[in-house]
C-alpha positions, 0 to 999 in steps of 0.5 A: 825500631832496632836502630838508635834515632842518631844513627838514622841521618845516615839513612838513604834510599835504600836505608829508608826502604829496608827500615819500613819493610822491617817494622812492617815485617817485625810488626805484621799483625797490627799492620795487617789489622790497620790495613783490613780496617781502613786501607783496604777499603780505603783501596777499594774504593779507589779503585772501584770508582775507577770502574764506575766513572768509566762506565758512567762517562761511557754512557755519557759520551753515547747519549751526547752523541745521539744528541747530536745527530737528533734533530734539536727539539724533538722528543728524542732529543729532550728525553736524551739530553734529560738522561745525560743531564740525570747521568752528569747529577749521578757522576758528580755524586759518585765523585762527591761520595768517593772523595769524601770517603777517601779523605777521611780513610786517609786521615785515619789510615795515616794517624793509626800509622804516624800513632802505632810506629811512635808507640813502636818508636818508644818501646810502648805496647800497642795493639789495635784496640788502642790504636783505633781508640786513639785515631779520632782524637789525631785526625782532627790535627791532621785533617786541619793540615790537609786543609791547609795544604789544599788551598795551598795546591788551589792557590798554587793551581790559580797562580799556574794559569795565571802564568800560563795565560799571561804567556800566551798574550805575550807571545801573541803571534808568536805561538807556533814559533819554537821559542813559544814550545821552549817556554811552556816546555820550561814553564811544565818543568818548573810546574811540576817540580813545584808539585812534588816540593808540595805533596813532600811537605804535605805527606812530612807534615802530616806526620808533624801534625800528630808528633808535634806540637804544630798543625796546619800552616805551621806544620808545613813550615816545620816539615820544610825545615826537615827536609832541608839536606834530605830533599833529594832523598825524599824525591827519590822515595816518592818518585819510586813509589809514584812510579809504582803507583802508576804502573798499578793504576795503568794496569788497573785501568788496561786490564780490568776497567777497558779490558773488554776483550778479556773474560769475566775470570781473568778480569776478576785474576787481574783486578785482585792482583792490582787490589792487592798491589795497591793495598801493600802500596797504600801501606808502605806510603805510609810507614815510609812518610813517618820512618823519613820523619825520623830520619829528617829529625835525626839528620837535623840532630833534634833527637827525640825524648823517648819518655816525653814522647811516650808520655804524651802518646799516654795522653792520647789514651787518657783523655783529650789530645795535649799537644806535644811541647817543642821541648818535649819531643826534642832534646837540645840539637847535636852539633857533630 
């Protein structure tokens, strides 16, 4: 990085956008290494069980049908309703595979990331090799964080519906009323700005996990913290970037998985420039998450020690993973 930590409080949304282009930019080999490596498959992947799923539950959707216009235990009938139970065994095998597989691209993807910008950070040479000699020995830390933060989203979930179903009760006939509509209208907002508040501090504590001391339950109290006077600049890069993220995944989805009525060739066209949209979108989300640990850090005056973060980015190298200490990664705070 060109800029001085101190001067990265300043940054806002376009500051933030401008210094991920520019470290992707400026160091374009070693992201396109990480990215042939992991993202783009982690990318295809993701996409391609978009494809599967659909055609799958297509099949699904037939069958039952059929069903239901068969007569109730006839031969036609057990061998359709076997054929949908084999086809429902082999959708949630796909999922199971596919959510596995995309975990664990993305636990990687993110520490070879949040790993190769530190090195960037303080001046150290990096290249691949030691970035994937690196990655397993971070994910541990990483996955432990999203572990945390996954029963916090399940928790979160329980106690949505909880609401939701004690509001219904309370309303009793009152339902179809307007002030019914308002409530749950109400009750979406508040659902869905808590939903955003939590992938933030997942996608900021992931990036904790790696550069500090902090993992799991802690890393998410830390990466809270930072937030703090930044929030709103957060939201607005994640917004834009979900914004995009969808209107990929609405293309994907129109052009390429329903797009039946288009030929084989500008099927293969469509699908390419989504795959291709997505994989530059994967890697931007991740450059983007570590340079707004940077710049929360930088906001909060806790600026970094270069040569004790270096120092502990060696270790990596050396042998098994010594947490950064509080003291090391940050010098005493700046009151300006």
């Amino acid at each position: 990085m060109d800029v001085e930590q101190e001067e990265m409080q300043f940054f806002g949304l376009f500051g933030i956008f401008k210094e991920s282009y520019k470290i992707i930019i400026s160091w374009r080999k070693i992201f396109t290494q990480i990215t042939f490596s992991l993202i783009l498959p982690l990318v295809f992947i993701f996409l391609a069980q978009k494809e599967v799923s659909e055609i799958l539950f297509a099949k699904i959707i037939h069958n039952e049908a059929d069903m239901m216009v068969t007569e109730i235990g006839s031969r036609r009938y057990n061998n359709l309703n076997d054929v949908v139970n084999s086809e429902l065994t082999t959708l949630f095998l796909i999922k199971a595979v596919y959510f596995t597989f995309l975990l664990i691209l993305s636990l990687l993807s993110t520490s070879a990331a949040v790993y190769t910008i530190a090195c960037i950070y303080t001046g150290r040479d990096v290249n691949f090799r030691k970035v994937m000699s690196v990655v397993p020995k971070v994910w541990k830390r990483v996955m432990v964080t999203f572990l945390c933060t996954f029963l916090a989203f399940f928790a979160y979930h329980v106690f949505a519906i909880i609401v939701l179903i004690i509001w219904v009760v309370l309303m009793g006939e009152s339902r179809y009323a307007n002030g019914f509509v308002i409530g749950l209208v109400f009750l979406g907002i508040v659902y869905f700005a808590g939903l955003v508040y939590m992938s933030l501090v997942w996608h900021l504590a992931s990036v904790v996990s790696v550069l500090e001391e902090a993992r799991g339950i802690k890393a998410m109290r830390k990466s809270r913290a930072l937030m703090k006077g930044k929030m709103w600049v957060a939201i607005c890069v994640f917004f834009i970037l979900g914004i995009v993220s969808s209107a990929v995944q609405f293309a994907f989805q129109n052009l390429v998985v329903h797009g039946w009525s288009f030929g084989v060739l500008v099927k293969v066209g469509y699908s390419i420039v989504c795959f291709s949209l997505m994989v530059i979108l994967f890697l931007f989300v991740l450059v983007i998450q570590t340079v707004l640990y940077f710049v929360c850090k930088s906001y909060h005056h806790e600026n970094i020690d270069k040569s004790a973060l270096s120092d502990h980015l060696e270790v990596y190298l050396l042998g098994e993973y010594v947490p950064l200490k509080s003291k090391d990664v940050q010098l005493e705070q700046v009151h300006v």
